[in-house]
C-alpha positions in Angstrom: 61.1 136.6 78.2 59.1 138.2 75.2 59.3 141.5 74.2 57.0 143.2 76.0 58.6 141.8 78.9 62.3 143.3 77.5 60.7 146.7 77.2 59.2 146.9 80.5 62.6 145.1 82.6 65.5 145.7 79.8 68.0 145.0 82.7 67.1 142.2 83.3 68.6 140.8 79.8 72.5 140.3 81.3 70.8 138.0 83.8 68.8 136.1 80.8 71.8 135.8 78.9 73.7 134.5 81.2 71.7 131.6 82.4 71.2 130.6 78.6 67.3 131.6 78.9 67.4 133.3 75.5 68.4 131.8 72.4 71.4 133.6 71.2 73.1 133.5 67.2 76.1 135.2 66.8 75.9 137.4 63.2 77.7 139.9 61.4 77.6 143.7 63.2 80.8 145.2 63.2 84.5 145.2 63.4 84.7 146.2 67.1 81.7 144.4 68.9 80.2 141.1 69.3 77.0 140.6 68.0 73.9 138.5 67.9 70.3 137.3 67.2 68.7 137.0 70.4 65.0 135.3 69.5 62.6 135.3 72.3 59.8 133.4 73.7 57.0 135.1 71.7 59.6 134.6 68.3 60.6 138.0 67.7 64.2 138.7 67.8 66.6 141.8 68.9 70.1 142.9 67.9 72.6 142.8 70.5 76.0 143.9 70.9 78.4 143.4 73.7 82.3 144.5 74.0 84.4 141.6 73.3 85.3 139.9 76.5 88.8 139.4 75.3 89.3 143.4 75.7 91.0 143.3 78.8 90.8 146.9 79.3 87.0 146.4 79.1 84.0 148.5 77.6 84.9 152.1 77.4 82.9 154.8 79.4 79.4 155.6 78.4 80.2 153.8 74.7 76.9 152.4 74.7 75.1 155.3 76.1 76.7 157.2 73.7 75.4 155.0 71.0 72.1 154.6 72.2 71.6 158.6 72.5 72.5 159.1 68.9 70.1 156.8 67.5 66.8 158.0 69.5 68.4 161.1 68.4 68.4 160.4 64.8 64.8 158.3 65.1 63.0 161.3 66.9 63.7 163.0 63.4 60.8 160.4 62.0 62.9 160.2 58.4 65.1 157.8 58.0 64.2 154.2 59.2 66.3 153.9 62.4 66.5 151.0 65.2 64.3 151.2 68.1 66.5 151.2 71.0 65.1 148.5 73.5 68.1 147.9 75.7 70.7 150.7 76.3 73.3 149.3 79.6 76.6 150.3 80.4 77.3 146.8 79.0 75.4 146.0 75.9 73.1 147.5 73.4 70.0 146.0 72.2 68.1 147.0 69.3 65.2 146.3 67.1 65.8 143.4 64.9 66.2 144.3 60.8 65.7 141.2 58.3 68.2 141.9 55.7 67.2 142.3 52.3 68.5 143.2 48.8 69.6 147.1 48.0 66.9 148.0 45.5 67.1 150.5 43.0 63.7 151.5 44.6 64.9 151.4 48.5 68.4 154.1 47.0 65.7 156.7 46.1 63.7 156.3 49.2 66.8 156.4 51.0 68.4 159.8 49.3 65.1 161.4 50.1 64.7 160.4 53.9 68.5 161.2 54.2 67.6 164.6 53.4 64.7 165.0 55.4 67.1 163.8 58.4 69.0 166.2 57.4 66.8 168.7 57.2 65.6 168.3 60.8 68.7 170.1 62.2 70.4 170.3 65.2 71.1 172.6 68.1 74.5 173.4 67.6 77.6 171.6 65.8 78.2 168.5 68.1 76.3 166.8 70.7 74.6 166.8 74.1 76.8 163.7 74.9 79.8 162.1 74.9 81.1 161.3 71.6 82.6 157.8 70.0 83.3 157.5 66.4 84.6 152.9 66.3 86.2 152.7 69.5 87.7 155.9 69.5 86.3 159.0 72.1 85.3 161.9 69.5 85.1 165.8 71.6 81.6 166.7 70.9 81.5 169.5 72.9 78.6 171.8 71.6 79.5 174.6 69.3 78.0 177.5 67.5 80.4 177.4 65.0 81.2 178.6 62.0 81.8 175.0 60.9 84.9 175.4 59.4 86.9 175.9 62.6 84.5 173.4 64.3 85.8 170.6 62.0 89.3 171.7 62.0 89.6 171.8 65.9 87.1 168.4 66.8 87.2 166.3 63.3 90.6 166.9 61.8 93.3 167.9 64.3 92.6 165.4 67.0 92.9 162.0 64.8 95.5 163.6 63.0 97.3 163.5 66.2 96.3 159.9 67.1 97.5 159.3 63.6 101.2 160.4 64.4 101.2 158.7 67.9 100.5 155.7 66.6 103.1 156.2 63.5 100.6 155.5 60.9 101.1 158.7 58.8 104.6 159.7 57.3 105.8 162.9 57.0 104.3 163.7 53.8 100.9 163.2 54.6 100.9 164.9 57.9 102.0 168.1 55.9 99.3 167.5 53.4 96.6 167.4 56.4 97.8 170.1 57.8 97.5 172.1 54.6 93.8 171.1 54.7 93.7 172.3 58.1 95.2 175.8 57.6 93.1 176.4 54.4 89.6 175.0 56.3 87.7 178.6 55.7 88.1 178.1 52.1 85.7 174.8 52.6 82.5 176.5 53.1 80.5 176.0 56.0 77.7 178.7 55.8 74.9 176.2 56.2 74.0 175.6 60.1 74.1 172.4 62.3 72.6 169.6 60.1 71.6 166.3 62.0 74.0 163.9 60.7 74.7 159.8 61.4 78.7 161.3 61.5 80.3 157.6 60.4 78.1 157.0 57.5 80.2 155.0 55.3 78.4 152.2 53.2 79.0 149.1 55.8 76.5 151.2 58.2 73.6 151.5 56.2 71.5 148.2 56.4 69.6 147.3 53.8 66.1 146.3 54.6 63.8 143.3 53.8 61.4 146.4 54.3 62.5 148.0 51.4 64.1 151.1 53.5 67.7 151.5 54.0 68.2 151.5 57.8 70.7 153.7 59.7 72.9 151.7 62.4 76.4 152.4 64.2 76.2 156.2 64.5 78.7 159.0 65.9 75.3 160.9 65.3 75.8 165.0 66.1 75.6 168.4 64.6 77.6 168.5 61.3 77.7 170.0 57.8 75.0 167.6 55.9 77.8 167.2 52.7 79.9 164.4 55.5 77.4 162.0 55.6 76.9 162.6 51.6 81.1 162.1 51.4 81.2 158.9 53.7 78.8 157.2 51.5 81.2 157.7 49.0 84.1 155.7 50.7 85.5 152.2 50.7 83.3 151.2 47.1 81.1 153.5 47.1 77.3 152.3 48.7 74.8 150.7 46.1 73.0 153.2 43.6 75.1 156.1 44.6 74.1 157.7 42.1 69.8 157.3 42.6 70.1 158.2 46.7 71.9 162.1 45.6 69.6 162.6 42.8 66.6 161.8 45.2 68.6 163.8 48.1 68.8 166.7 45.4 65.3 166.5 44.9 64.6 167.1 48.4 66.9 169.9 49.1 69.4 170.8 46.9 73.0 171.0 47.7 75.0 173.9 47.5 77.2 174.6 44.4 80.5 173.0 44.6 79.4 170.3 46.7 81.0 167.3 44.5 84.7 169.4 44.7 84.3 169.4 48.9 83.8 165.6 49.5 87.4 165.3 49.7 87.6 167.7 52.7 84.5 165.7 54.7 86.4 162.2 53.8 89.7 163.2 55.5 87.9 163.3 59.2 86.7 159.3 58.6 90.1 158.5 56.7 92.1 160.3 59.8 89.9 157.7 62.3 91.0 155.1 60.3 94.5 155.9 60.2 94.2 156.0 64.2 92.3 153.0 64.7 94.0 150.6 61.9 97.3 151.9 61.3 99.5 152.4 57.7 97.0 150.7 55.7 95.2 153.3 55.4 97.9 155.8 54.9 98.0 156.0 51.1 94.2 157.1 51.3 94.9 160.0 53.9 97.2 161.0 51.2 95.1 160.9 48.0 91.8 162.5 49.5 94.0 165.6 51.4 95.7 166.2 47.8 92.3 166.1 46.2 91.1 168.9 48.7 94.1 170.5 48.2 93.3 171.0 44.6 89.7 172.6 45.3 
């Protein structure tokens, strides 16, 4: 099987794999999928990612549909470097293989720039046109006109808020401090329309190229506000050169005043998820971003 081949009889690739007529290297691609190097017969290679076949309760509903949709989605807009998608099945997910390669002063800049113009490229309506996953969590992206504040509130906020208490990884304290956020959401802004947004960009899902481009991967891609994917990058350490990818996004198109003092309130939503998905850890987090919203 070469590549051609792939593109022209992608289903096909379960039966390959599992008669061991593809070579196959597992490699780093995420907390919640298996993935790997498949190399084929002419020597190029594609990313693959199955669901782990310990799940019992196996892979979830259109979850690589889903996944598949957001990055043609995000690629149509011809900005940021994104994945080809060669293999989209209910199953697995393979993609155009990226060699790895150092985070460059140079490849930030690039970055902030193409991050606007993805940006810039908009979107229909807040949400998506399909089925929405943010990890292994289901995310409502029904379509929306907006305004975004309510948007966010009712689809971002309140729903992993919810999955937060269920699962008893928020006390008290910071459920009353979400919900604070929550009732105050108008005072967030929001007057911008639909922006066409990655939706989980925190630093891990940003690849950096041998290319010299930062690459886009593992999107909840839909219609947001343009300052989350801008707050995401933010989280967990921060991604390399912060500072050189929002001058160069700044450049492009400037953000609106007050920008710096909202992050907190676009943080929460991806804090919240993690708070669902991983439990307490991330407890004390939830905590410190909602006060620093709070205090806008």
């Amino acid at each position: 099987m070469d590549l051609a081949y792939l593109r022209a009889h992608p289903a096909q690739l379960p039966l390959f794999l599992t008669h061991q007529r593809i070579r196959e290297t597992p490699v780093s691609g995420g907390d919640i999928c298996t993935a790997s190097r498949l190399t084929l017969d002419d020597g190029n290679s594609v990313f693959a990612k199955t669901w782990p076949e310990k799940d019992p309760g196996g892979v979830p509903e259109n979850f690589f549909d889903t996944e598949a949709a957001g990055l043609r989605w995000l690629r149509e807009a011809d900005a940021v470097a994104v994945p080809e998608v060669i293999v989209a099945l209910p199953e697995l997910l393979a993609l155009e293989w990226v060699e790895p390669g150092p985070a460059t002063p140079e490849a930030a800049r690039r970055f902030g720039a193409d991050l606007a113009a993805l940006h810039r490229a908009g979107a229909p309506a807040f949400g998506a046109d399909w089925p929405g996953f943010i990890g292994a969590l289901p995310q409502d992206n029904t379509p929306s006109d907006g305004p975004w504040p309510g948007w966010f509130a009712r689809r971002r906020l309140a729903p992993f808020l919810r999955r937060s208490v269920d699962g008893g990884a928020l006390s008290g304290a910071e459920v009353a401090l979400v919900e604070r956020v929550i009732d105050r959401i108008d005072e967030y802004g929001g007057a911008e329309p639909p922006a066409r947004i990655h939706g989980d960009l925190w630093p891990g899902n940003v690849l950096w190229g041998a290319d010299g481009r930062a690459w886009l991967v593992d999107p909840a891609a839909h219609g947001g506000h343009r300052e989350t994917d801008l707050a995401q990058l933010a989280l967990f350490g921060g991604a390399p050169h912060l500072d050189l990818i929002l001058a160069a996004y700044q450049e492009v198109w400037p953000l609106a005043d007050g920008w710096r003092e909202r992050l907190p309130v676009h943080q929460l939503h991806l804090l919240l998820v993690h708070t669902a998905l991983f439990g307490a850890a991330y407890r004390d987090a939830v905590g410190t971003v909602a006060r620093a919203a709070l205090s806008v």
